[in-house]
C-alpha positions as a Markdown table, in Angstrom:
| # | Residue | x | y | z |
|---|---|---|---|---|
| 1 | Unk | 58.2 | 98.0 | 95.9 |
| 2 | Unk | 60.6 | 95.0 | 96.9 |
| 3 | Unk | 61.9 | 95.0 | 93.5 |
| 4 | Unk | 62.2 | 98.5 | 92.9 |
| 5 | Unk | 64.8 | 98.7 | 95.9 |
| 6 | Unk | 66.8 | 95.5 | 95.0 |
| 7 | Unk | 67.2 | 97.6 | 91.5 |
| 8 | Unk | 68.2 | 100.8 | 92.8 |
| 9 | Unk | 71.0 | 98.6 | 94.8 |
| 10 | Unk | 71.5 | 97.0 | 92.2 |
| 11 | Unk | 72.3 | 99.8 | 90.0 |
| 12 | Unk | 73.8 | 101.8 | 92.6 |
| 13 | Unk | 76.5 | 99.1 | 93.4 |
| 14 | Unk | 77.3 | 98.7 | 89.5 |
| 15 | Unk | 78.4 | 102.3 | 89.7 |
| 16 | Unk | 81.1 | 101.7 | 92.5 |
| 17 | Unk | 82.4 | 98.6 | 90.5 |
| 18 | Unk | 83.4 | 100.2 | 87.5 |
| 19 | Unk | 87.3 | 100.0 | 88.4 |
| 20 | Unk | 88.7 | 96.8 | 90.0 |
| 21 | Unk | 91.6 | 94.8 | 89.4 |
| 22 | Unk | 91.2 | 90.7 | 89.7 |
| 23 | Unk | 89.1 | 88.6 | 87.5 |
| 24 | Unk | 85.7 | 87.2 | 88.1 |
| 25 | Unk | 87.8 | 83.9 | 89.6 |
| 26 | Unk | 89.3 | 86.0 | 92.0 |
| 27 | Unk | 86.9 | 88.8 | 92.9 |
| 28 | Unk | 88.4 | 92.2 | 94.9 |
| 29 | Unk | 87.2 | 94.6 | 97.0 |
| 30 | Unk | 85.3 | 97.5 | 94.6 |
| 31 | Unk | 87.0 | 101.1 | 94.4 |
| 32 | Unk | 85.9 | 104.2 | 93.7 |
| 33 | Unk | 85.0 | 105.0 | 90.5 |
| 34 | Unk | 86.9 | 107.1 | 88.0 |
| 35 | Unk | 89.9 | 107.3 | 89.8 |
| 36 | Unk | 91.8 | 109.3 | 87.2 |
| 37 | Unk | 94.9 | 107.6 | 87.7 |
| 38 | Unk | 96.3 | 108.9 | 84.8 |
| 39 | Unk | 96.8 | 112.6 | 86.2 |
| 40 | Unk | 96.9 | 111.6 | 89.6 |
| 41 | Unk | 99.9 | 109.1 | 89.0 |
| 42 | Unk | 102.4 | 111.9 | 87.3 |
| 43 | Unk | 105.2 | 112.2 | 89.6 |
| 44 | Unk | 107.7 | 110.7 | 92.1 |
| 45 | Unk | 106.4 | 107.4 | 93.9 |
| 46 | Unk | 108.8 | 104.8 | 96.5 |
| 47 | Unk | 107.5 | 101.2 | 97.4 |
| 48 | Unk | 106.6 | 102.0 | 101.4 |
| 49 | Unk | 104.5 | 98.5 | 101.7 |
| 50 | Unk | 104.6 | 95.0 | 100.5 |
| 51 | Unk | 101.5 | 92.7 | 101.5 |
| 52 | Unk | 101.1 | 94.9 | 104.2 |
| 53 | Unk | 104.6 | 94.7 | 105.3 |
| 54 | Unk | 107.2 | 98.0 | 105.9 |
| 55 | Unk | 109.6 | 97.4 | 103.1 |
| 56 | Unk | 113.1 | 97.4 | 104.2 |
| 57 | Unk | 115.1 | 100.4 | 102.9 |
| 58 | Unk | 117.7 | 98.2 | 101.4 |
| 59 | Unk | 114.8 | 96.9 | 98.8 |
| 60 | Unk | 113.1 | 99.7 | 98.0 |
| 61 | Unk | 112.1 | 101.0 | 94.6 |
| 62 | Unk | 111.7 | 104.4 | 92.8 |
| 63 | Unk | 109.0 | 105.2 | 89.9 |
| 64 | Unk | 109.0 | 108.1 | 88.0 |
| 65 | Unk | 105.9 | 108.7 | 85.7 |
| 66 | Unk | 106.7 | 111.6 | 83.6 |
| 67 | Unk | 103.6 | 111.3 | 81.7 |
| 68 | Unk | 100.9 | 108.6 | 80.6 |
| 69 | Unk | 103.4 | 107.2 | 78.6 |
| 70 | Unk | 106.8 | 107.6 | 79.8 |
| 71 | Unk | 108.4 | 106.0 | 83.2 |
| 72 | Unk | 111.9 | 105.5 | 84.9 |
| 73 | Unk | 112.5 | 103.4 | 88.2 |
| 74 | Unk | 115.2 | 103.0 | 89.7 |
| 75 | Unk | 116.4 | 99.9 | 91.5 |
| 76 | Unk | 119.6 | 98.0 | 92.9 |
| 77 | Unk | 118.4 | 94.4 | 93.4 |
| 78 | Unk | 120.9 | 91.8 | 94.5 |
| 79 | Unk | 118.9 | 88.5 | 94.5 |
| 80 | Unk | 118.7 | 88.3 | 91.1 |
| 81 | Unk | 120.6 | 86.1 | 88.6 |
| 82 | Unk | 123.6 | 87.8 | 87.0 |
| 83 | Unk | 122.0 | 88.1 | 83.6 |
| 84 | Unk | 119.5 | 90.1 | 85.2 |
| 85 | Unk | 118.9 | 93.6 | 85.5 |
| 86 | Unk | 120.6 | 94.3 | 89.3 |
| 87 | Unk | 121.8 | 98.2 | 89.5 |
| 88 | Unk | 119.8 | 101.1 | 87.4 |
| 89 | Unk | 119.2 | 104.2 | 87.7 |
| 90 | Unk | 116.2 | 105.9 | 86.2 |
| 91 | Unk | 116.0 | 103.6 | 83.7 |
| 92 | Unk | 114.0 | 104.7 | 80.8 |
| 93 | Unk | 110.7 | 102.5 | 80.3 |
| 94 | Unk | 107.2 | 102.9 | 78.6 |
| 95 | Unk | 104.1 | 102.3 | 80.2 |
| 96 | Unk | 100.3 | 102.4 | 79.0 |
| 97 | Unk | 97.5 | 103.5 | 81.0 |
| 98 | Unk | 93.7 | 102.2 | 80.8 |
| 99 | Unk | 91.0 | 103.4 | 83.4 |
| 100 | Unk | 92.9 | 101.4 | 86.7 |
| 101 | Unk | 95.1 | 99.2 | 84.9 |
| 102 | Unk | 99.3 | 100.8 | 84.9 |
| 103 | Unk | 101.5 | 98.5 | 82.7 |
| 104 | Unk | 105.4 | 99.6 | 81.9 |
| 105 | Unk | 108.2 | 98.1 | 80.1 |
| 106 | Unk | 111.5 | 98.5 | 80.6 |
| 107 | Unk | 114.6 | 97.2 | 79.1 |
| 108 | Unk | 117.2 | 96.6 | 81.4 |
| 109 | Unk | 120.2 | 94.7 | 79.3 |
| 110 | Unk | 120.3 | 93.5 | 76.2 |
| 111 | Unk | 117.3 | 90.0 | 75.7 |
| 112 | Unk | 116.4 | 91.2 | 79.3 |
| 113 | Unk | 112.4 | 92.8 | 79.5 |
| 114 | Unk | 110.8 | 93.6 | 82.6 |
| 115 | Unk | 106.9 | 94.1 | 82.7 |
| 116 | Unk | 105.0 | 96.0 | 86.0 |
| 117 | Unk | 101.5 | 96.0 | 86.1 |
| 118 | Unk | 100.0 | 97.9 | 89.1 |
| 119 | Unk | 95.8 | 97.5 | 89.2 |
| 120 | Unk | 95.6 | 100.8 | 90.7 |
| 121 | Unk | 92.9 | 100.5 | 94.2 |
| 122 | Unk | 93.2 | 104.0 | 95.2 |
| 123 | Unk | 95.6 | 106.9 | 94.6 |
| 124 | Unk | 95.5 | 110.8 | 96.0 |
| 125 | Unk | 98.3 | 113.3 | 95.9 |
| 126 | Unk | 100.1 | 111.5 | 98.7 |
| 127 | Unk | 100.4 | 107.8 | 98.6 |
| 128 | Unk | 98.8 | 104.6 | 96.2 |
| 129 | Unk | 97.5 | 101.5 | 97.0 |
| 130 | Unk | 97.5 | 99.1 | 94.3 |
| 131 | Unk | 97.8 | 95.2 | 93.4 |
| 132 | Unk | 101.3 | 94.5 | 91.2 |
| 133 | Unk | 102.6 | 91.7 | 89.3 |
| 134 | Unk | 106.2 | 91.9 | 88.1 |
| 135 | Unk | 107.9 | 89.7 | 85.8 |
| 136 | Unk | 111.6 | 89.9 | 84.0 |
| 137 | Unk | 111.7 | 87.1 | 81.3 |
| 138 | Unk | 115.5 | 86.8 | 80.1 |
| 139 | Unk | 115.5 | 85.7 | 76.5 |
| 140 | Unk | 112.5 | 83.8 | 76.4 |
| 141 | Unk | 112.7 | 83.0 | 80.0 |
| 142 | Unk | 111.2 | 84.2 | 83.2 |
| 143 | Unk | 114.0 | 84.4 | 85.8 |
| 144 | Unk | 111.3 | 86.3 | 88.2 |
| 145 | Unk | 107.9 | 86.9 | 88.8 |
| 146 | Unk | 106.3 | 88.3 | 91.8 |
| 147 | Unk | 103.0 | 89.3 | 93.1 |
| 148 | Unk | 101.9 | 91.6 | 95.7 |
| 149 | Unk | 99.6 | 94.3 | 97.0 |
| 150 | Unk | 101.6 | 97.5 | 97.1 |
| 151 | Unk | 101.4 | 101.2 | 99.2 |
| 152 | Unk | 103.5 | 104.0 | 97.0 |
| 153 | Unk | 104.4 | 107.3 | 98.7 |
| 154 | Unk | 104.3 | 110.7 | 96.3 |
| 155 | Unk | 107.9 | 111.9 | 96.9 |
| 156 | Unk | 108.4 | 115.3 | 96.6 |
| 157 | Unk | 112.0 | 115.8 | 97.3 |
| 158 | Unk | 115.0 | 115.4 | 95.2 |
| 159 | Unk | 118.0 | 115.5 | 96.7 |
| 160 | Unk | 120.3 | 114.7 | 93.2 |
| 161 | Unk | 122.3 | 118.2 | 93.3 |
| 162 | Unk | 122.0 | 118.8 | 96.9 |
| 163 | Unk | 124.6 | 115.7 | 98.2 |
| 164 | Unk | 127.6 | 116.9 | 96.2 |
| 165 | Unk | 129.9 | 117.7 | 98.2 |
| 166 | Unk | 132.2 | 116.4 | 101.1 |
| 167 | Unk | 130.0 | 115.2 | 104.3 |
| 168 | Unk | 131.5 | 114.1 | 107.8 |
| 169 | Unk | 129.1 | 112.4 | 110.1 |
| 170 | Unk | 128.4 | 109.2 | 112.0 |
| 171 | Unk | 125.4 | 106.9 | 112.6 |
| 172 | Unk | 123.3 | 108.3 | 115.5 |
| 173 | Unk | 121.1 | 105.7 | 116.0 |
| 174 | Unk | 120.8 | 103.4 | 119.0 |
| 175 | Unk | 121.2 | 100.1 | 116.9 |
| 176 | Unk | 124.3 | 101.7 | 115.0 |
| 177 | Unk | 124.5 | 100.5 | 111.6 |
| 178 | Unk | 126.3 | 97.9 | 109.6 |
| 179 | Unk | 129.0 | 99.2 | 108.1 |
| 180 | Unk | 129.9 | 102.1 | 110.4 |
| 181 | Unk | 132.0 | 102.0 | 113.6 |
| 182 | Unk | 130.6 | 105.0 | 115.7 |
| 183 | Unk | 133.5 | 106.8 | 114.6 |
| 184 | Unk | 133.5 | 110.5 | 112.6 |
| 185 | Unk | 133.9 | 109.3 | 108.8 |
| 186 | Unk | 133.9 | 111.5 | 105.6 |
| 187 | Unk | 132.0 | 110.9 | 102.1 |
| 188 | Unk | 132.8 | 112.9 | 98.8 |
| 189 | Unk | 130.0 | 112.5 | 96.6 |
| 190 | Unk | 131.0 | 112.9 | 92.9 |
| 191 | Unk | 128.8 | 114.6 | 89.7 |
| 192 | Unk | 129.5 | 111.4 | 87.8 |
| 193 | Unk | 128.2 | 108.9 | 90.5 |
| 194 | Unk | 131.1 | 107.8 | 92.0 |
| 195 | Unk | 131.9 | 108.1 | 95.9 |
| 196 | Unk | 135.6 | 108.6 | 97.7 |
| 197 | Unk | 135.7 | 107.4 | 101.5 |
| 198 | Unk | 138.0 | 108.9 | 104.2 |
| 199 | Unk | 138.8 | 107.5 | 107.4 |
| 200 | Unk | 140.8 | 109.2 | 110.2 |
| 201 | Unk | 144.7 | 107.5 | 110.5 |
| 202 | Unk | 146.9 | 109.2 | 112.6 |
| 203 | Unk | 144.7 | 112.2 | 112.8 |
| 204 | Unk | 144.7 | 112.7 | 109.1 |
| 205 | Unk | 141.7 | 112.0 | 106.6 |
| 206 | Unk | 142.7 | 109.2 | 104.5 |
| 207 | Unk | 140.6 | 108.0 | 101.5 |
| 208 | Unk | 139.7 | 104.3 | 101.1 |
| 209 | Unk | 141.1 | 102.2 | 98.5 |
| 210 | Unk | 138.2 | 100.6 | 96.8 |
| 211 | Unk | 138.3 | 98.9 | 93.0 |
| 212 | Unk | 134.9 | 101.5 | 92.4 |
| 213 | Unk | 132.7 | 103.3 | 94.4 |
| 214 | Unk | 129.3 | 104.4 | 93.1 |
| 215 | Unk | 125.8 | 105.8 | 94.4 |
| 216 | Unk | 122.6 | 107.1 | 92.8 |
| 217 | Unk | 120.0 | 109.6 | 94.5 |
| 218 | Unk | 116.7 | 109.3 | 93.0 |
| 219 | Unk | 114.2 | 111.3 | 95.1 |
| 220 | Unk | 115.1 | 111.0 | 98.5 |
| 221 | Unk | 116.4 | 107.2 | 98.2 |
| 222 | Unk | 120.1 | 107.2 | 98.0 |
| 223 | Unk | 121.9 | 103.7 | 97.3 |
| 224 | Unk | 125.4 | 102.8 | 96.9 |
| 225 | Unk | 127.7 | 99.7 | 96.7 |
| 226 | Unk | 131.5 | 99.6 | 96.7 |
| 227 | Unk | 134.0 | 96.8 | 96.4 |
| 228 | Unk | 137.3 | 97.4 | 98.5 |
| 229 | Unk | 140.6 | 96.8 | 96.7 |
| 230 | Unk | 142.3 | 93.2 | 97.3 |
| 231 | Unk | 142.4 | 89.7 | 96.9 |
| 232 | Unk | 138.5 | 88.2 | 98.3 |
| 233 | Unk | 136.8 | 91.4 | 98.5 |
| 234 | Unk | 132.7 | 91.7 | 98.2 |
| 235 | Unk | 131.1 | 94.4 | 96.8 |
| 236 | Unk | 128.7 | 95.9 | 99.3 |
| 237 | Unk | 125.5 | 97.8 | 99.4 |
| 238 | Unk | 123.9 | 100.6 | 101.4 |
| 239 | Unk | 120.7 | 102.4 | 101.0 |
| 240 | Unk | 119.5 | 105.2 | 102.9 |
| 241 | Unk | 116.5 | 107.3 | 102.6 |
| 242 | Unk | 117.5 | 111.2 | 103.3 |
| 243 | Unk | 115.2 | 112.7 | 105.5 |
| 244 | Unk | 116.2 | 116.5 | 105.0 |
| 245 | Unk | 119.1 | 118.5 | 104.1 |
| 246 | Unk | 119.4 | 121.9 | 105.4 |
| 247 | Unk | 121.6 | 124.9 | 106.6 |
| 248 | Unk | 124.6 | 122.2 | 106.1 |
| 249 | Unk | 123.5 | 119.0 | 107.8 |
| 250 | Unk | 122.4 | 116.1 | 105.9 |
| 251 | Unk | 120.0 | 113.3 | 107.9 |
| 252 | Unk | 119.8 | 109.9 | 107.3 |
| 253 | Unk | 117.0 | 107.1 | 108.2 |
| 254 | Unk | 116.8 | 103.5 | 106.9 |
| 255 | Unk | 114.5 | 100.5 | 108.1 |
| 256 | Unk | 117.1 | 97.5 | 108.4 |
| 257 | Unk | 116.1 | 93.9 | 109.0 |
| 258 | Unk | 117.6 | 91.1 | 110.7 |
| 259 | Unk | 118.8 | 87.5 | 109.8 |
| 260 | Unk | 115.3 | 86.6 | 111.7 |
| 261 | Unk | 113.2 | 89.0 | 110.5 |
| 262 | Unk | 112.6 | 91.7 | 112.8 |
| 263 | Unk | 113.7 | 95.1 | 112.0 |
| 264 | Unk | 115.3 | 98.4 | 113.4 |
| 265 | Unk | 115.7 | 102.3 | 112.3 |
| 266 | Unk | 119.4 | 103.1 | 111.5 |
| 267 | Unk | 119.9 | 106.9 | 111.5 |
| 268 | Unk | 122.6 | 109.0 | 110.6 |
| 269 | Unk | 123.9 | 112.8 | 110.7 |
| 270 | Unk | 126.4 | 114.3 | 109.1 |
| 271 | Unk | 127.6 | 118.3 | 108.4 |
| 272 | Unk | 128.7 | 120.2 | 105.1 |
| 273 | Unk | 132.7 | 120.7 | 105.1 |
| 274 | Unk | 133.8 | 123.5 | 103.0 |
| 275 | Unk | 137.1 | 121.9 | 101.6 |
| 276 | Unk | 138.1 | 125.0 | 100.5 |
| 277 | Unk | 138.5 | 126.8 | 104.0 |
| 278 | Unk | 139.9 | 123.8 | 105.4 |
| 279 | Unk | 143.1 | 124.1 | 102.8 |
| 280 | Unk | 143.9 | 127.6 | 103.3 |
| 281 | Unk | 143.4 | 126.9 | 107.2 |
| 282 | Unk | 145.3 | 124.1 | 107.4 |
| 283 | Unk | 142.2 | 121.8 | 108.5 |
| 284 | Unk | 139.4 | 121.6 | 111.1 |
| 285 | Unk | 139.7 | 120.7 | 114.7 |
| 286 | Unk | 137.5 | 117.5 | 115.8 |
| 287 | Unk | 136.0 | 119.8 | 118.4 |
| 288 | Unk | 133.6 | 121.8 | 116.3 |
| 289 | Unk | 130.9 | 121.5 | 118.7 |
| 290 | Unk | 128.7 | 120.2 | 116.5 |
| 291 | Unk | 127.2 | 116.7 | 118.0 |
């Protein structure tokens, strides 16, 4: 009888092993069987965790899986080499899917390939857990590699057409945020990527001079970077993730860190200007009532 049961247990933990990731040197935790990863993973995914960790807004990543075999991502790292890919967006890649095992491709620049392999641990319509390694190789050499345990949120927004526009608005948050004053500012976001900013200078808006300008919205993430014009400048880089934008007012959260690690929640609101009405009217008043 003693055997009989060690078989059935035997047998019945085969049968929730039949998807892991690891190898038998570096055995994991058993998921569910039959995970069907390859429906479940069509769709619109941002990096949330890292080794448990909240990723920081500013380092966050975009996958797109359009089908079994075709991916974008994008991506605006800035601790890479500068032969390596640093600013994409949806960047075209391939990818292969077998049981739990996710591999894509993509081809950033010319000699550059970048390989993600996510071991897929669990996955429903709303976030995925899953182990990655990542590695760019740069004409025959690796210039990164990285591996961590992942959590992916299903995004279901996309915000792309909805941004155009002009925008006025200020951070809101208690912390602030780094490259605001407090003060009202305005943002013109462009159908071709680019971005014009306005400052206030003797009561009129005045638009920045900056050598380029240029952002990306991909879901709900929106990133940017900018260079202002002159002798020493550095380009500079903001992401936000947009929480909602409705009836005219567009709202903004990010997860900043600090030079020691701990981190804060930047937020910040801004309203719809109609352009239009503000020409034939001869302009807004700051006192709109609004904040």
């Amino acid at each position: 009888m003693n055997w009989m049961l060690a078989a059935i247990l035997i047998c019945g933990a085969s049968v929730f092993t039949s998807c892991t990731n690891g190898n038998g040197d570096n055995p994991v935790v058993p998921v569910e069987p039959d995970l069907n990863v390859a429906e479940k993973i069509i769709g619109k995914w941002m990096l949330a965790e890292m080794d448990g960790l909240p990723v920081p807004t500013n380092q966050k990543v975009v996958q797109t899986f359009l089908s079994a075999t075709k991916v974008t991502e994008s991506l605006s790292r800035t601790n890479y080499s500068d032969d390596t890919d640093k600013w994409h967006t949806s960047l075209e890649g391939t990818c292969s899917i077998e049981g739990c095992t996710v591999t894509m491709t993509f081809l950033p620049e010319d000699g550059v390939t970048t390989t993600c392999i996510l071991n897929v641990q669990s996955i429903t319509s709303t976030e995925m857990v899953a182990s990655t390694k990542r590695t760019t190789i740069d004409n025959g050499r690796t210039v990164h590699e990285l591996e961590a345990k992942l959590r992916m949120v299903k995004v279901g927004a996309d915000y792309s057409a909805d941004i155009i526009g002009m925008w006025e608005g200020h951070s809101t948050g208690e912390e602030g945020s780094e490259f605001d004053d407090g003060e009202n500012h305005r943002w013109e976001y462009m159908t071709d990527g680019s971005f014009n900013y306005f400052h206030k200078v003797d009561g009129q808006w005045q638009i920045s001079d900056d050598d380029y300008a240029d952002y990306f919205v991909d879901g709900n993430l929106l990133c940017t970077r900018w260079k202002n014009a002159g002798e020493g400048q550095e380009e500079r880089r903001e992401w936000w993730e947009i929480e909602s934008i409705k009836d005219g007012v567009m709202k903004w959260k990010a997860l900043r860190q600090n030079a020691d690690g701990t981190t804060y929640t930047a937020t910040f609101e801004m309203k719809k200007i109609d352009v239009s009405s503000e020409e034939e009217g001869g302009g807004i008043s700051d006192d709109i009532g609004f904040w």
